[in-house]
C-alpha positions in Angstrom: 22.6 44.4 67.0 24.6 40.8 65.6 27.5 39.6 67.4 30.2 38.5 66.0 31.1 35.3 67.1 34.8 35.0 68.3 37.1 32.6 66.7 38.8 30.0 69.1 41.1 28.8 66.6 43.4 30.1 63.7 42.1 30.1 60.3 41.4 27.2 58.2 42.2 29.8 54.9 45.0 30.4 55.4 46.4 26.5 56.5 45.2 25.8 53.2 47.2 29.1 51.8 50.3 27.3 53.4 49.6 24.2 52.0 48.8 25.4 48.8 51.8 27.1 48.5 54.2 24.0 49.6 52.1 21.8 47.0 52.8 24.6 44.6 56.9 24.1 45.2 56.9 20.4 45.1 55.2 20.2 41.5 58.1 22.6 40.1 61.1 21.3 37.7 63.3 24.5 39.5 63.9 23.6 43.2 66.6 21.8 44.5 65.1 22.5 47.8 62.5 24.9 49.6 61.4 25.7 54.0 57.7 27.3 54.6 57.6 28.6 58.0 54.0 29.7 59.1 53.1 31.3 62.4 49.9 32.8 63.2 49.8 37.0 64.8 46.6 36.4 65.5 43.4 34.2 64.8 43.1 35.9 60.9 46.7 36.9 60.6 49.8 35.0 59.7 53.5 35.2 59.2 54.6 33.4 56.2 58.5 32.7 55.8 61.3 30.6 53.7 63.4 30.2 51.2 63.8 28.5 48.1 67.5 27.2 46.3 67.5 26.6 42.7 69.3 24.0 40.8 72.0 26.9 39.4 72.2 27.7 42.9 70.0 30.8 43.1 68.0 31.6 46.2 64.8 32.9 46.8 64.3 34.3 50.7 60.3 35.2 51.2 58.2 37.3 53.9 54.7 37.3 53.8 51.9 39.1 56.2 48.5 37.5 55.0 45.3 38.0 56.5 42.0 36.3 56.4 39.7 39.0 55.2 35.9 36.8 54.6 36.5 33.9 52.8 39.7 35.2 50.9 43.4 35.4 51.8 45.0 38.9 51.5 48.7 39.9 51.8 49.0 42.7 53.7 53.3 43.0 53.2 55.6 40.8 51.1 59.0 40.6 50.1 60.8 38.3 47.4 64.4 38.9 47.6 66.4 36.6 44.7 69.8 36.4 44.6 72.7 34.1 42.9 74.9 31.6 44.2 77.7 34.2 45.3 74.4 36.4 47.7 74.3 39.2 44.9 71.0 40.6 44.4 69.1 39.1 40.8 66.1 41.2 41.8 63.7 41.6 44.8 60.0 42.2 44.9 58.2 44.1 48.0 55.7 47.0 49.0 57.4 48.5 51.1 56.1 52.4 50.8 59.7 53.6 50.6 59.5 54.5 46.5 56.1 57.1 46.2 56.9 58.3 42.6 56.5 55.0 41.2 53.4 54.7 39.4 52.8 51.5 40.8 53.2 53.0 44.5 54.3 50.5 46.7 54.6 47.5 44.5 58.2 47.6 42.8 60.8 45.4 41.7 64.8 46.1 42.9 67.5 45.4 40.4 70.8 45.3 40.7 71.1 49.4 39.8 67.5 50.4 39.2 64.3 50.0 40.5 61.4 49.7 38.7 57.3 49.7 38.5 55.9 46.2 38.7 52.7 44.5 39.6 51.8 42.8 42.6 53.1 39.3 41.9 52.6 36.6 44.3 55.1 33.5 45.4 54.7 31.6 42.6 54.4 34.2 39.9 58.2 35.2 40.9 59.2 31.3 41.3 58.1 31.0 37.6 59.7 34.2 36.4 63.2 32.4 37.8 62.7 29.4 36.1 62.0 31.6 32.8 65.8 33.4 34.0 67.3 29.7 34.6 66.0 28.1 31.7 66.7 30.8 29.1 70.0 30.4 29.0 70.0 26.6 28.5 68.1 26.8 25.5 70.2 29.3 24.0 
C-alpha cells in the first residue's frame, strides 16, 4: 500500500491559475479596471473572486470554485454575472443545477428575459465575448 504524501502548502496550480488570469486582464484593450481575490478552502481548493468595469461602464462580477485535480485546474462552480452601467443584467453565466431541461444541464446563460443553453466558457472567454458586445457598436 503507497501513501499519499500530505501537502503542507497550497497549490502552486492554481497560483499560477490566479496569475494567469490577472496577466490575462492586463493585456486586454476593454478594462478600465479589474480586482482578483484568491483564497484557498483547502490545500487543492480555492475561492476565486472580482470584478471587472469596462470602458462603456459595464461590469463583470466573477465567482469561481477551482480545484487542483493532478496537474490540472478544474472549476468545480462559476458564475459571470455582466451587467451595464445603470446594474441591469446584460447576461450572466453559471452552473448552478437550477435549469435540468436544458440540454446543456447546468451550464446556461441568463438574459435579460430568457435563458438559454450554452457551453462552459471560462473568465476570459466571457471578457472577450463583451468586448465583441462593446466594440460592435463602434464599428457600426
Amino acid at each position: 500500500m503507497t501513501r499519499r504524501k500530505k501537502l503542507e502548502k497550497p497549490s502552486e496550480i492554481l497560483k499560477i491559475y490566479s496569475e494567469k488570469l490577472s496577466q490575462g486582464f492586463e493585456n486586454r484593450l476593454s478594462p478600465m479596471s479589474f480586482e482578483v481575490n484568491f483564497s484557498f478552502r483547502s490545500l487543492r481548493t480555492a475561492f476565486l473572486t472580482g470584478f471587472v468595469v469596462f470602458r462603456n461602464g459595464w461590469m463583470l462580477q466573477f465567482d469561481e470554485i477551482i480545484q487542483q485535480q493532478s496537474n490540472q485546474v478544474v472549476r468545480l462552480k462559476y458564475r459571470y454575472h455582466v451587467m451595464d452601467k445603470d446594474k441591469q443584467l446584460i447576461f450572466r453565466y453559471d452552473n448552478v443545477a437550477h435549469f435540468p431541461k436544458i440540454k446543456t444541464h447546468p451550464h446556461h446563460k441568463h438574459l435579460p428575459n430568457k435563458v438559454e443553453q450554452s457551453s462552459n466558457p471560462n473568465l476570459i472567454d466571457v471578457i472577450e465575448e463583451i468586448e465583441l458586445k462593446i466594440i460592435k457598436p463602434i464599428n457600426r
